[in-house]
C-alpha positions in Angstrom: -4.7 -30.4 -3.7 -4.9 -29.7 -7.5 -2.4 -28.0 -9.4 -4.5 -25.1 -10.2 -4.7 -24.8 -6.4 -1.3 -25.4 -5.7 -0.4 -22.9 -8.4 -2.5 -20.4 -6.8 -1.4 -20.9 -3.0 1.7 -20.3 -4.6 1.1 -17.0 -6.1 -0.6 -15.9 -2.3 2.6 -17.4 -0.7 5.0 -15.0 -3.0 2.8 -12.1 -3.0 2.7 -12.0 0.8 6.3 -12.9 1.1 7.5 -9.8 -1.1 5.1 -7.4 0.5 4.9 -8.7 4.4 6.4 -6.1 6.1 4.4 -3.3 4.5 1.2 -4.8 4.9 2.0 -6.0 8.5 3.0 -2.0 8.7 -0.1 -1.1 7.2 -2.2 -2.9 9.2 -0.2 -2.2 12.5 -0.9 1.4 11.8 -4.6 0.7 11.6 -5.2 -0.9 14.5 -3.5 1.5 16.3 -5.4 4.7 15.2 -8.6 2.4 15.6 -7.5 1.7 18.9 -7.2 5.2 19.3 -10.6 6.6 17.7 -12.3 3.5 20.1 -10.8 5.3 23.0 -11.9 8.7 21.9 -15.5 8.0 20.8 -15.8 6.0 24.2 -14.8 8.6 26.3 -17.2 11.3 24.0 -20.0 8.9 25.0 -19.4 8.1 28.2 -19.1 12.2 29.5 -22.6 12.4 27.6 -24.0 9.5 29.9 -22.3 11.4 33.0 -23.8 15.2 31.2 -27.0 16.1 30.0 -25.5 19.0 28.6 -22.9 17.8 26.9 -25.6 14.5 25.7 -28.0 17.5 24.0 -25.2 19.0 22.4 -23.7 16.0 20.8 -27.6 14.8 20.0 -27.5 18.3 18.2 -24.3 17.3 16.5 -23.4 15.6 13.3 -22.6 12.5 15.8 -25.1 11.9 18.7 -23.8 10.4 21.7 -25.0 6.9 21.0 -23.2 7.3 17.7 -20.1 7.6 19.9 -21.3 4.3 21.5 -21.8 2.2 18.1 -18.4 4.2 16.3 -16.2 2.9 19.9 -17.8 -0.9 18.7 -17.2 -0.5 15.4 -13.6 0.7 15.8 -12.4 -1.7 18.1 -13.9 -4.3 15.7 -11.4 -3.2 13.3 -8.9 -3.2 15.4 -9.2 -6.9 15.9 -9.9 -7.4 12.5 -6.4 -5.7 11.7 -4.5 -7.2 14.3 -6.2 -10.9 13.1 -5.2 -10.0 9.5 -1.8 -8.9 10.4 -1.2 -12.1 12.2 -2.3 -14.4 9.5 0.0 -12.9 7.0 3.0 -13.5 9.6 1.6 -17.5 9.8 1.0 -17.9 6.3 4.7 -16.8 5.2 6.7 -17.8 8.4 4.0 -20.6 9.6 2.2 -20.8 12.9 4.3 -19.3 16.1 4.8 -22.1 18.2 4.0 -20.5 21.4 1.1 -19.0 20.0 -0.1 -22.5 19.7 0.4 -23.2 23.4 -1.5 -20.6 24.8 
């Protein structure tokens, strides 16, 4: 490694170090209201699949029911996302978790 790279991971290493727990916070808050809007947008689409009432209204809506479909994906895509990032952070300042390694 270079020193201009060396110099750089360094700058990531204290960056992350000083603000860890806030951005582990952050991101902990994140995936949990994703988490939350997957579960919510799931169970909007799933009593328009069981309605055909309640499907025509939401169609009607500003969100159709498959919207509520694609927004569950997309949310719990996030989530992961989050959780990923948040975890990464923890490696990169306090290194890889040993049992994580196990399985």
């Amino acid at each position: 490694m270079d020193a201009g790279m060396q110099e750089e991971a360094a700058r990531y290493h204290a960056v992350l170090s000083e603000h860890e727990t806030i951005l582990r916070t952050a991101l902990q808050v994140y995936v949990e209201r994703m988490e939350e809007a997957a579960k919510e947008a799931q169970a909007a689409y799933e009593a328009g699949q069981a309605d055909p009432e309640v499907k025509a209204q939401q169609d009607e809506s500003f969100v159709t029911n498959f919207g509520y479909k694609h927004s569950a994906q997309m949310f719990r895509e996030s989530a992961m996302s989050a959780r990923k990032a948040s975890d990464d952070i923890l490696n990169a300042v306090l290194g890889p978790d040993e049992d994580d390694e196990q399985g």
